[in-house]
PyMOL Python script that loads the backbone (N, CA, C, O; Angstrom):
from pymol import cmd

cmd.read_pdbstr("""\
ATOM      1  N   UNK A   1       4.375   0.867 -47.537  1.00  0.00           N
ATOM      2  CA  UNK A   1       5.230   0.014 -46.737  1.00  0.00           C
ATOM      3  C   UNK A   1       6.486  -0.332 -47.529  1.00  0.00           C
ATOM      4  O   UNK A   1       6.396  -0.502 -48.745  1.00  0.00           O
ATOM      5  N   UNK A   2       7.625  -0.440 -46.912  1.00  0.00           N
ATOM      6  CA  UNK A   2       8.934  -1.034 -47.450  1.00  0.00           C
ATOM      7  C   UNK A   2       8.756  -2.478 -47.328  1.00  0.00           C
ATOM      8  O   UNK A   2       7.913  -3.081 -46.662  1.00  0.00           O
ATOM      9  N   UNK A   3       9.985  -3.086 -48.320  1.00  0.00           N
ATOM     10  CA  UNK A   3      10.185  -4.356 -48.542  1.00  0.00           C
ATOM     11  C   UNK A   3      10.116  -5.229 -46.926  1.00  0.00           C
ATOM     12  O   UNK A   3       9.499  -6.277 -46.737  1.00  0.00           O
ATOM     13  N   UNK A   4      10.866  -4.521 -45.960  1.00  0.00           N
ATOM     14  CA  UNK A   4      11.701  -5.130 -44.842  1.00  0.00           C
ATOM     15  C   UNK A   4      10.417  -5.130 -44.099  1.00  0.00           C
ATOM     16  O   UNK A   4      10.327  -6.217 -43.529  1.00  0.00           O
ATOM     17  N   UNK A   5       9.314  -4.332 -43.840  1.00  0.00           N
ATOM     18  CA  UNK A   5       8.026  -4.128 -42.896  1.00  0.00           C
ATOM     19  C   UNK A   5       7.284  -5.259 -43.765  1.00  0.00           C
ATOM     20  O   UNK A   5       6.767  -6.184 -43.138  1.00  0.00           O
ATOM     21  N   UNK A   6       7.185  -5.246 -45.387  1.00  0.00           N
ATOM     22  CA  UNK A   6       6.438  -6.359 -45.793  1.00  0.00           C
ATOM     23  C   UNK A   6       6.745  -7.871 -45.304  1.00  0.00           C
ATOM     24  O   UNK A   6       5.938  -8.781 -45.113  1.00  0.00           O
ATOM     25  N   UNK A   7       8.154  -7.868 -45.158  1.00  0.00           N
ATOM     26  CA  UNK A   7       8.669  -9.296 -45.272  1.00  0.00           C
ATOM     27  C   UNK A   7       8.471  -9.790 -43.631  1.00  0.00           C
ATOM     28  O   UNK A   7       8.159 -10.949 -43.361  1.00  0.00           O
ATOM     29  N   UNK A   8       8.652  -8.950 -42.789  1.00  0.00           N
ATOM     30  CA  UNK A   8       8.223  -8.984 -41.476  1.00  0.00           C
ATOM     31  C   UNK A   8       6.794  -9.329 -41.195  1.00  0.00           C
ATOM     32  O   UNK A   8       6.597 -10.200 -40.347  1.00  0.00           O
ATOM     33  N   UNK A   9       5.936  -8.862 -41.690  1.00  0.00           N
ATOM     34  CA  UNK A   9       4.316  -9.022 -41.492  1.00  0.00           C
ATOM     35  C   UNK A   9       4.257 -10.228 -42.421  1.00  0.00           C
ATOM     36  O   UNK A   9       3.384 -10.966 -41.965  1.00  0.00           O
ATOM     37  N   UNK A  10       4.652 -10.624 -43.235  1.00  0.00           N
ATOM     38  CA  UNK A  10       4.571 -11.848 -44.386  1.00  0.00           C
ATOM     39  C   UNK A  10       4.714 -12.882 -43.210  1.00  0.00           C
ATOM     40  O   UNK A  10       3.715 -13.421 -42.733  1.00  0.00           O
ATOM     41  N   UNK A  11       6.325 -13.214 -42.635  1.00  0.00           N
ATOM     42  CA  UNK A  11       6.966 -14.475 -41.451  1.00  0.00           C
ATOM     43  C   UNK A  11       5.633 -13.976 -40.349  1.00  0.00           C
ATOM     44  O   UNK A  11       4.897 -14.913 -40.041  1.00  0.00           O
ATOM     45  N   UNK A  12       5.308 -12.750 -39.805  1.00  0.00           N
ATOM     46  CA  UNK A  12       4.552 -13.088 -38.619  1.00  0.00           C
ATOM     47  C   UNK A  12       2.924 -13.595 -39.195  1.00  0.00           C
ATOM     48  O   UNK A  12       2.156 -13.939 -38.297  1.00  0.00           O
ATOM     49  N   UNK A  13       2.646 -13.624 -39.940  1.00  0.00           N
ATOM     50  CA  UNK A  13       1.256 -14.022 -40.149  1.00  0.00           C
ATOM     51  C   UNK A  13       1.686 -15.693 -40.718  1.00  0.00           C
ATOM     52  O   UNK A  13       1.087 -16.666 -40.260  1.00  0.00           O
ATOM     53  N   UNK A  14       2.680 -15.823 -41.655  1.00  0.00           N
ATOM     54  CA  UNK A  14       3.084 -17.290 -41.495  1.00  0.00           C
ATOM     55  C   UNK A  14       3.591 -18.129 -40.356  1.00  0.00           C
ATOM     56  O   UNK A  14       3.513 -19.353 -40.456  1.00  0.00           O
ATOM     57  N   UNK A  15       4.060 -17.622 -39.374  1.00  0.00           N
ATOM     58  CA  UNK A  15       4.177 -18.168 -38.249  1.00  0.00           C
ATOM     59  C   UNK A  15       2.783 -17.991 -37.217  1.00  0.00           C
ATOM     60  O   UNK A  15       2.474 -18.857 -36.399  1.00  0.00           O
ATOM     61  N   UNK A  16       2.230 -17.076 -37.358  1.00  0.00           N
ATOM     62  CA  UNK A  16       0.680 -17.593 -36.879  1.00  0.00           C
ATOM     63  C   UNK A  16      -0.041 -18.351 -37.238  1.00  0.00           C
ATOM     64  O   UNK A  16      -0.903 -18.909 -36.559  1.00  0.00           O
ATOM     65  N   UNK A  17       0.196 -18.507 -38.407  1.00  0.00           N
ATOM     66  CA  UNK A  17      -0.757 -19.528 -39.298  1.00  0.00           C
ATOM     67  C   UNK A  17      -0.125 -21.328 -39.132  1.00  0.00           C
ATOM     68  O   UNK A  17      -0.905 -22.270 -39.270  1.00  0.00           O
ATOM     69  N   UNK A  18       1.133 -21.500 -38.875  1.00  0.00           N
ATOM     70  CA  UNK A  18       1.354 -22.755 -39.081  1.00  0.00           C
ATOM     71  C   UNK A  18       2.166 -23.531 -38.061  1.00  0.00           C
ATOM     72  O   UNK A  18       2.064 -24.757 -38.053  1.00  0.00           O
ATOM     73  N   UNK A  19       3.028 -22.864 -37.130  1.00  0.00           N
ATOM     74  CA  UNK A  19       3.685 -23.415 -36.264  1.00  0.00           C
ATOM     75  C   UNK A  19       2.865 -22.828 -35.000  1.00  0.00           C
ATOM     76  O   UNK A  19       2.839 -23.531 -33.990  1.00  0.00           O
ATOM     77  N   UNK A  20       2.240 -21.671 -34.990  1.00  0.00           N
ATOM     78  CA  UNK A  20       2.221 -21.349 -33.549  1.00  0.00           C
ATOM     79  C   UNK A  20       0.951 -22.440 -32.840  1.00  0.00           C
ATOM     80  O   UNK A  20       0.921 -22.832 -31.673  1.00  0.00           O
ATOM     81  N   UNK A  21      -0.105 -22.784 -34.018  1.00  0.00           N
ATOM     82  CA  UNK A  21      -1.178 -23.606 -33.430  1.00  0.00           C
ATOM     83  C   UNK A  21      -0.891 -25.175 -33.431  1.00  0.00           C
ATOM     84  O   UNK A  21      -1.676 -26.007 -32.977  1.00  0.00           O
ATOM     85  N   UNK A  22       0.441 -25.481 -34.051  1.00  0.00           N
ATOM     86  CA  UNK A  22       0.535 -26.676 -34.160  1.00  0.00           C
ATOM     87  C   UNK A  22       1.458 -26.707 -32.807  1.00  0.00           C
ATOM     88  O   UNK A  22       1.413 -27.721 -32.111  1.00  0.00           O
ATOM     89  N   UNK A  23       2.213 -25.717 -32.464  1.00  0.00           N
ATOM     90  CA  UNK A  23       3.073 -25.958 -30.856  1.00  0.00           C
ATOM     91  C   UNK A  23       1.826 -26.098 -29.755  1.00  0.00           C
ATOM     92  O   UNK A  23       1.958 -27.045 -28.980  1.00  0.00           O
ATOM     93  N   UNK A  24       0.651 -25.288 -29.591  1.00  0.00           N
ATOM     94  CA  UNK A  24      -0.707 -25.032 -29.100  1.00  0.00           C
ATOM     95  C   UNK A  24      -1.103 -26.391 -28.891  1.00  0.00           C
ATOM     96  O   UNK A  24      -1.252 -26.814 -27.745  1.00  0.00           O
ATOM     97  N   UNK A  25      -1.289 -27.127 -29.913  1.00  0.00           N
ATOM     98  CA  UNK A  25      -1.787 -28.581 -30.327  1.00  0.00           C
ATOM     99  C   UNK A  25      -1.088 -29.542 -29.604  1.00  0.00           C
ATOM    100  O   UNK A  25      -1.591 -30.360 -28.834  1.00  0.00           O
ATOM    101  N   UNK A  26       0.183 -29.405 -29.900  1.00  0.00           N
ATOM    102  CA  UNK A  26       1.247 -30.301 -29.284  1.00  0.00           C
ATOM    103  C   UNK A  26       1.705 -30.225 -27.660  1.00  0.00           C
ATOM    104  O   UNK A  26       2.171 -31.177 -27.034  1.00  0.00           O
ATOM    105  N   UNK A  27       1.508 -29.117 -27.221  1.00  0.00           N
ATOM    106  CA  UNK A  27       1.715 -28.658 -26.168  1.00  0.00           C
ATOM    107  C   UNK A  27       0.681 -29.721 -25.334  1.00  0.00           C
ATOM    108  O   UNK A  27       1.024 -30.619 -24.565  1.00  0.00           O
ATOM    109  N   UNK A  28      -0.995 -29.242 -25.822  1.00  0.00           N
ATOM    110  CA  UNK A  28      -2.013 -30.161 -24.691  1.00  0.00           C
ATOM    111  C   UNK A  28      -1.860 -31.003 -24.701  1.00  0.00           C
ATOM    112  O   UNK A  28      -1.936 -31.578 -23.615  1.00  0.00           O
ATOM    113  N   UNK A  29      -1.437 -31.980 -26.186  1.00  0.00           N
ATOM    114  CA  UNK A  29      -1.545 -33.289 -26.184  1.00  0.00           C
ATOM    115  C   UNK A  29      -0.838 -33.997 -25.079  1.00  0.00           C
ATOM    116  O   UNK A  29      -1.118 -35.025 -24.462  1.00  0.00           O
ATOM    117  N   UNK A  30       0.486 -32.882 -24.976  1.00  0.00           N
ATOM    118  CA  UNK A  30       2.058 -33.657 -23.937  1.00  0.00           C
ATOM    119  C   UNK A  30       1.154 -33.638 -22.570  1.00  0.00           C
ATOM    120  O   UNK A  30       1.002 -34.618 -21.840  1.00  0.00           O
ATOM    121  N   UNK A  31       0.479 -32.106 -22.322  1.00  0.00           N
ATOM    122  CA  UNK A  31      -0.448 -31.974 -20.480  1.00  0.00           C
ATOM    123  C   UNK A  31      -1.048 -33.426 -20.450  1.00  0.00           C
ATOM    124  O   UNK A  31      -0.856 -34.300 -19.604  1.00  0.00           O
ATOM    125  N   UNK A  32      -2.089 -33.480 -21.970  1.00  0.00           N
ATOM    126  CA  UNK A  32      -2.719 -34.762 -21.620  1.00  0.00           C
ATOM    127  C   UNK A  32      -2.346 -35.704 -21.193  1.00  0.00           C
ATOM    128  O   UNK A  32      -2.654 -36.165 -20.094  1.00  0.00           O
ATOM    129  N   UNK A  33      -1.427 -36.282 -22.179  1.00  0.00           N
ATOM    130  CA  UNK A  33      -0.875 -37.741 -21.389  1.00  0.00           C
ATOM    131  C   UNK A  33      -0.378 -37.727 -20.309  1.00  0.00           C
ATOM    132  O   UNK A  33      -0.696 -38.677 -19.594  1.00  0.00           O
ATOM    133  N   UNK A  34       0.577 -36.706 -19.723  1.00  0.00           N
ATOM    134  CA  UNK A  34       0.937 -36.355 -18.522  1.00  0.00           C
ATOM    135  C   UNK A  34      -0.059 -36.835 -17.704  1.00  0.00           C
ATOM    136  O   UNK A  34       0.108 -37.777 -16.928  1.00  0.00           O
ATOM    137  N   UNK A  35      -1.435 -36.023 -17.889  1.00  0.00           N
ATOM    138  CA  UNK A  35      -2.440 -36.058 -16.629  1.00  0.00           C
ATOM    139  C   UNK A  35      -2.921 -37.753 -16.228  1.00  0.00           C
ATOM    140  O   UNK A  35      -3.046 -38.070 -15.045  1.00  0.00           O
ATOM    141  N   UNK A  36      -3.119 -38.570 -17.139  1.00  0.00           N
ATOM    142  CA  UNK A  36      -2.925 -39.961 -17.349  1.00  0.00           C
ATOM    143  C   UNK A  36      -2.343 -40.491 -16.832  1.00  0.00           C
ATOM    144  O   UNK A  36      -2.736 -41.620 -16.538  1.00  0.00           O
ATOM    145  N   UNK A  37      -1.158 -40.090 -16.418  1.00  0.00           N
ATOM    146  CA  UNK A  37       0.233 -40.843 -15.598  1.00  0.00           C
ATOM    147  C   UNK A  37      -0.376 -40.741 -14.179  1.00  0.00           C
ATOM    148  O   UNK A  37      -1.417 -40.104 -14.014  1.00  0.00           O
ATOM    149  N   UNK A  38       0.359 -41.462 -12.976  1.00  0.00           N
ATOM    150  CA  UNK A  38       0.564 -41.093 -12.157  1.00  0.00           C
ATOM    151  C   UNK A  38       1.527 -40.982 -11.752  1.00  0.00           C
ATOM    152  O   UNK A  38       2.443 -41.755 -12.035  1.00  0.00           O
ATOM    153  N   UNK A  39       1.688 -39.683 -10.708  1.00  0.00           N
ATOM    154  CA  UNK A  39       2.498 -38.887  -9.943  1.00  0.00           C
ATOM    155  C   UNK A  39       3.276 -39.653  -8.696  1.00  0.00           C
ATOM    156  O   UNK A  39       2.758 -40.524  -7.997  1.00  0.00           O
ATOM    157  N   UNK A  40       4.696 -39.123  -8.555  1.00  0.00           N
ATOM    158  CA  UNK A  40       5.499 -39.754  -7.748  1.00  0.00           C
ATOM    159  C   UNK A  40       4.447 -39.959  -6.460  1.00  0.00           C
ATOM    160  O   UNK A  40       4.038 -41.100  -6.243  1.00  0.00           O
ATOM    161  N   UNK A  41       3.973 -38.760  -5.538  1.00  0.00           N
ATOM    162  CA  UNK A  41       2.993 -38.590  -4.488  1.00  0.00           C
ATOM    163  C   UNK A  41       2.066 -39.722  -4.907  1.00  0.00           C
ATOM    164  O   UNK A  41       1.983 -40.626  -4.075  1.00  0.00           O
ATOM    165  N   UNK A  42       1.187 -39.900  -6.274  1.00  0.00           N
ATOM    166  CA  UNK A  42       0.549 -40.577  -6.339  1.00  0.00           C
ATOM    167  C   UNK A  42       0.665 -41.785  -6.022  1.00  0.00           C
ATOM    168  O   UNK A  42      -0.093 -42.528  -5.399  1.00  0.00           O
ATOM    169  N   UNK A  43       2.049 -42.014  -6.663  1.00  0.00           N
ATOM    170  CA  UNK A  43       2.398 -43.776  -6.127  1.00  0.00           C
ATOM    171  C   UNK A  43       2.609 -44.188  -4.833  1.00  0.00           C
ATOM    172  O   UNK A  43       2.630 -45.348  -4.423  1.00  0.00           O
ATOM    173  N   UNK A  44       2.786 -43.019  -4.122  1.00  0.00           N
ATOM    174  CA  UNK A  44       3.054 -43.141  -2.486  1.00  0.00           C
ATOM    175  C   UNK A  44       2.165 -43.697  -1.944  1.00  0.00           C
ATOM    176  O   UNK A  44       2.255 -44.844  -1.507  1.00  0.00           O
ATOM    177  N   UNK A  45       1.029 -42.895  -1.870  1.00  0.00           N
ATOM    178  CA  UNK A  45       0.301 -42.533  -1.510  1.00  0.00           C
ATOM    179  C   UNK A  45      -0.655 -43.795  -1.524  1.00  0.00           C
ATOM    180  O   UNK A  45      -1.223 -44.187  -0.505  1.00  0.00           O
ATOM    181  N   UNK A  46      -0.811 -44.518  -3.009  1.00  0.00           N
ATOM    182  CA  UNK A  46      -1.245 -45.990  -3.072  1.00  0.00           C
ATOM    183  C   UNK A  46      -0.832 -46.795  -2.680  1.00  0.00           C
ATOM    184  O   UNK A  46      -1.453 -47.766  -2.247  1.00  0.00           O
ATOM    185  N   UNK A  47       0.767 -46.607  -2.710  1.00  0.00           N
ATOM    186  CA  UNK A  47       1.280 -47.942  -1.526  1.00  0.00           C
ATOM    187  C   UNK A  47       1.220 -47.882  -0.384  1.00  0.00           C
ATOM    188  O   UNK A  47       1.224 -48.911   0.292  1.00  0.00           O
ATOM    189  N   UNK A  48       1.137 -46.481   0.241  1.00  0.00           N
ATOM    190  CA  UNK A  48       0.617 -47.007   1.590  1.00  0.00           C
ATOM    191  C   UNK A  48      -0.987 -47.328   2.155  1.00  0.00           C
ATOM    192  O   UNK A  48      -1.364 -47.793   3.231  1.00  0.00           O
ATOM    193  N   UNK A  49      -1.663 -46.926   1.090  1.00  0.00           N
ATOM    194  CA  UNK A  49      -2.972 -47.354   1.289  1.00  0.00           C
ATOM    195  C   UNK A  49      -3.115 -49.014   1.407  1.00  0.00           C
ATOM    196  O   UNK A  49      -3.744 -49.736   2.181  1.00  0.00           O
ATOM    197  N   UNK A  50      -2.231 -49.276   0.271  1.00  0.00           N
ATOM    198  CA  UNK A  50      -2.364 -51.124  -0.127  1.00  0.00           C
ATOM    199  C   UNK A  50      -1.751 -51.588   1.549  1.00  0.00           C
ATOM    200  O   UNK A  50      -2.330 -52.439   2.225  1.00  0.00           O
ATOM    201  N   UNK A  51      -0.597 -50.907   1.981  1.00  0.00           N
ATOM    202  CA  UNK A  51      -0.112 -51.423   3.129  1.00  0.00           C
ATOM    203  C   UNK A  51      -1.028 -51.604   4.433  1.00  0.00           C
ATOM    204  O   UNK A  51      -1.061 -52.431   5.344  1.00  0.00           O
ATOM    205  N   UNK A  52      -1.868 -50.276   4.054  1.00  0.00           N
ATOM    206  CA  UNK A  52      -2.928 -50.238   4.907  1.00  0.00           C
ATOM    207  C   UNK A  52      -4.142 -50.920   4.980  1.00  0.00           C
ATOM    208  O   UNK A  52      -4.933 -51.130   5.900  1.00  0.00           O
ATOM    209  N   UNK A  53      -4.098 -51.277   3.560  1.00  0.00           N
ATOM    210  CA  UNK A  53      -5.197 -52.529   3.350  1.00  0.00           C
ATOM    211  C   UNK A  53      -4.698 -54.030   4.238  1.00  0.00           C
ATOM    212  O   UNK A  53      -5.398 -54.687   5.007  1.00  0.00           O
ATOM    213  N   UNK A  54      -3.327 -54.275   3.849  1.00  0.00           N
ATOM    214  CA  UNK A  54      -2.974 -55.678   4.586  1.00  0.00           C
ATOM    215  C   UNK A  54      -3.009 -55.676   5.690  1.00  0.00           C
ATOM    216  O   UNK A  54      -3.529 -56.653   6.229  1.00  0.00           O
ATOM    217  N   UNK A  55      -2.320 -54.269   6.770  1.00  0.00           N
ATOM    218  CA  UNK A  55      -2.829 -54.699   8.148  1.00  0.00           C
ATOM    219  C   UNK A  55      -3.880 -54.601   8.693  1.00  0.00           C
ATOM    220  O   UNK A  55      -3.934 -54.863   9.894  1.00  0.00           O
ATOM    221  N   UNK A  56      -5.258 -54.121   7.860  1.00  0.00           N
ATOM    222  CA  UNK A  56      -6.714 -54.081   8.205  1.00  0.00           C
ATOM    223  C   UNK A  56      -6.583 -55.091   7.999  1.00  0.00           C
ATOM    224  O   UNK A  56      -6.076 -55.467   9.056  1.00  0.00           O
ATOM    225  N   UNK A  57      -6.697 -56.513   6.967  1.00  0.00           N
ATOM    226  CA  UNK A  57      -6.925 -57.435   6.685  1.00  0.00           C
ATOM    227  C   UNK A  57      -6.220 -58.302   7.546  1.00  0.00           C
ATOM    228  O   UNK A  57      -6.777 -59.365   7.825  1.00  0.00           O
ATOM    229  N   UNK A  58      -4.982 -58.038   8.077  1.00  0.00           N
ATOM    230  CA  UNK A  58      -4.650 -59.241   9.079  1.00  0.00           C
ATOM    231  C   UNK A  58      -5.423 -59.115  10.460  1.00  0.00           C
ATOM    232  O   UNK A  58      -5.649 -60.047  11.232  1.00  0.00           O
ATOM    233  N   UNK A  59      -5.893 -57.388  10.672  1.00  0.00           N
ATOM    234  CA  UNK A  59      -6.194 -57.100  12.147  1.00  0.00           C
ATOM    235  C   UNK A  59      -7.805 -58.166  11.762  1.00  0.00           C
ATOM    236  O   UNK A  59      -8.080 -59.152  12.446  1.00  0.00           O
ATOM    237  N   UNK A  60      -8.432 -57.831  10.913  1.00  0.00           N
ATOM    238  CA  UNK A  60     -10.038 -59.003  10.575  1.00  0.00           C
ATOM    239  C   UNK A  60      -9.586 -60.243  10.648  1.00  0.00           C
ATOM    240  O   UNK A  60     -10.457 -61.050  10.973  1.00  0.00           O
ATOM    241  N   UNK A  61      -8.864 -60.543  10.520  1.00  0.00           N
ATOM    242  CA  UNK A  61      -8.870 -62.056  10.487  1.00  0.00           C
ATOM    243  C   UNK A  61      -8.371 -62.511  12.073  1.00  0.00           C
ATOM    244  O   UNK A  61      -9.100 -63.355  12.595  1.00  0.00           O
ATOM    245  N   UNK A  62      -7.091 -61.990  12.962  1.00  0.00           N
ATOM    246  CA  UNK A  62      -7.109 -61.635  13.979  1.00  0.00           C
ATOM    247  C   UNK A  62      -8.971 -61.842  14.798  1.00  0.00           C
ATOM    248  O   UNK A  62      -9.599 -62.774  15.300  1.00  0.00           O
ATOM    249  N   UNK A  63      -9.214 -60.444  14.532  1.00  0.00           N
ATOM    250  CA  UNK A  63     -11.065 -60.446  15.468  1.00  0.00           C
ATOM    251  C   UNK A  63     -11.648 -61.948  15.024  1.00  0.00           C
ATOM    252  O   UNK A  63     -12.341 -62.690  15.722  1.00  0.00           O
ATOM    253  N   UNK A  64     -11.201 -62.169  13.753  1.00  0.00           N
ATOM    254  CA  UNK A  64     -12.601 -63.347  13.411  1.00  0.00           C
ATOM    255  C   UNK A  64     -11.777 -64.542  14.335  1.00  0.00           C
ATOM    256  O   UNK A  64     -12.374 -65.301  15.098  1.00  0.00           O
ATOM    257  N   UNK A  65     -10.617 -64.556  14.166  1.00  0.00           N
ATOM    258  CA  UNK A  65     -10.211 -66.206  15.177  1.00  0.00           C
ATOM    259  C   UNK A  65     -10.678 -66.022  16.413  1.00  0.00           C
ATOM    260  O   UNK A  65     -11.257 -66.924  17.019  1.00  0.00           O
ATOM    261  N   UNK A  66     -10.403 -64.419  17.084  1.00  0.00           N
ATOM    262  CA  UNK A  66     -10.535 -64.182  18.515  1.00  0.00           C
ATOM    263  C   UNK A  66     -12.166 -64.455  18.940  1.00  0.00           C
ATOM    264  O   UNK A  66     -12.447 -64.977  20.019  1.00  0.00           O
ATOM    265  N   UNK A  67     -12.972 -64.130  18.176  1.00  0.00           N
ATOM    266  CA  UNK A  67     -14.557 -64.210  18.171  1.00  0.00           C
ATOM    267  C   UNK A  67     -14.745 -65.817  17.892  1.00  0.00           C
ATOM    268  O   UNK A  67     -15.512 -66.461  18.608  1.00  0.00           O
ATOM    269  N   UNK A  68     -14.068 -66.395  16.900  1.00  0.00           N
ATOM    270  CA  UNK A  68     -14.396 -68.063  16.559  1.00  0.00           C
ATOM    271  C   UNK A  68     -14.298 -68.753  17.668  1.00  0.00           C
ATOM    272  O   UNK A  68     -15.121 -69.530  18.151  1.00  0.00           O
ATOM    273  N   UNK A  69     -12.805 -68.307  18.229  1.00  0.00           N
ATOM    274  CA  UNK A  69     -13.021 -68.922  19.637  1.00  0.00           C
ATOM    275  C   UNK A  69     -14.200 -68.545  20.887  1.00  0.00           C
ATOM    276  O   UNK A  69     -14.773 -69.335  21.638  1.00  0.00           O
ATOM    277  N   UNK A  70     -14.277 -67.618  20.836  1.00  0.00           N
ATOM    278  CA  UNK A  70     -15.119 -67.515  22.045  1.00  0.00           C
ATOM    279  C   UNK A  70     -16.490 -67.084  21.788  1.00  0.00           C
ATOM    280  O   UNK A  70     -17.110 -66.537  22.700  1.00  0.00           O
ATOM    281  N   UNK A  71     -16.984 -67.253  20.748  1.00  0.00           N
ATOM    282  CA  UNK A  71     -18.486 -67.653  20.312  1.00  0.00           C
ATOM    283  C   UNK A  71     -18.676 -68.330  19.460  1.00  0.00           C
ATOM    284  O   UNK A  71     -19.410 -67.776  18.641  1.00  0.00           O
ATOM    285  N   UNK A  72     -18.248 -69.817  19.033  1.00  0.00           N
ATOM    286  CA  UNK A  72     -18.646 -70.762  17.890  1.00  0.00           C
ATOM    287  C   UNK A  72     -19.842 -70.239  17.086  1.00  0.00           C
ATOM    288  O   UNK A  72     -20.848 -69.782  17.627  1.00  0.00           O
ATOM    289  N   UNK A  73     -19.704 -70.317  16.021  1.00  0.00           N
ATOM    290  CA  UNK A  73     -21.241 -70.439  15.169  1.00  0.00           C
ATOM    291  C   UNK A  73     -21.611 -68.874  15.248  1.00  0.00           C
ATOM    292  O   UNK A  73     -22.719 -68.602  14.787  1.00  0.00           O
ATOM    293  N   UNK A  74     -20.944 -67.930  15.700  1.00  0.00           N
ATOM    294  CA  UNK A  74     -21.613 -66.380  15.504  1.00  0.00           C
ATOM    295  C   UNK A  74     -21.598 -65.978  13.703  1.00  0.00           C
ATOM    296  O   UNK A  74     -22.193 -64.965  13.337  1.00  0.00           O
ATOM    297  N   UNK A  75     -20.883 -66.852  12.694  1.00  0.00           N
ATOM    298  CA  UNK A  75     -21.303 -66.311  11.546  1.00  0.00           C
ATOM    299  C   UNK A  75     -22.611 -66.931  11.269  1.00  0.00           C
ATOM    300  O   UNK A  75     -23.295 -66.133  10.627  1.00  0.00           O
ATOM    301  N   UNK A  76     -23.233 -68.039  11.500  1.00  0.00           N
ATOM    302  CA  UNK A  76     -24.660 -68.504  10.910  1.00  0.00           C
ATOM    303  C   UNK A  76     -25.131 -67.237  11.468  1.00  0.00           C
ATOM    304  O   UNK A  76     -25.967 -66.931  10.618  1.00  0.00           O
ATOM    305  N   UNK A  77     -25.147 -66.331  12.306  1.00  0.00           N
ATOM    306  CA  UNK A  77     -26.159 -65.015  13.093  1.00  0.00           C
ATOM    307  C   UNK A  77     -26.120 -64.390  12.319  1.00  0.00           C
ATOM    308  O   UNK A  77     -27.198 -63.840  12.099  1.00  0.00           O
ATOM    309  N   UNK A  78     -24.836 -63.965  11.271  1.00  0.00           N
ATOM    310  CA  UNK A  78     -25.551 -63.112   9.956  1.00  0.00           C
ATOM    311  C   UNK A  78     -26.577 -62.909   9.663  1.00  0.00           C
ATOM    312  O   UNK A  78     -26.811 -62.255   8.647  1.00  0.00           O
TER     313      UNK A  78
END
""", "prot")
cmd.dss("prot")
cmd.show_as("cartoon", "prot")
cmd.util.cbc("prot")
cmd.orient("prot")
């Protein structure tokens, strides 16, 4: 082998050896935390659930006055 084929196989086995697994390393760590986050969709998606929680919760309270009135005492029937 010549100098120039040695010095070539020398950088590619040193660059296998020390940057390529530490970019490898660094790379998942970034997916990881990523996956941790939530997503624009994600945040949507919870606020309209929460929204959807409040008008279930006003439509129950709604039934329970409409029922209070016109059957007193139907929660002791629990």
């Amino acid at each position: 082998m010549n100098g120039l084929t040695e010095l070539v196989l020398v950088a590619l086995i040193v660059f296998i050896a020390i940057p390529a697994p530490l970019f490898i390393v660094l790379h998942f760590i970034t997916k990881w935390k990523q996956s941790r986050e939530l997503s624009g969709g994600d945040e949507n998606m919870l606020e309209d659930l929460w929204q959807l929680s409040i008008r279930l919760e006003d439509r129950m309270e709604a039934l329970e006055t409409i029922i209070d009135n016109e059957l007193p005492g139907w929660r002791k029937n629990r």
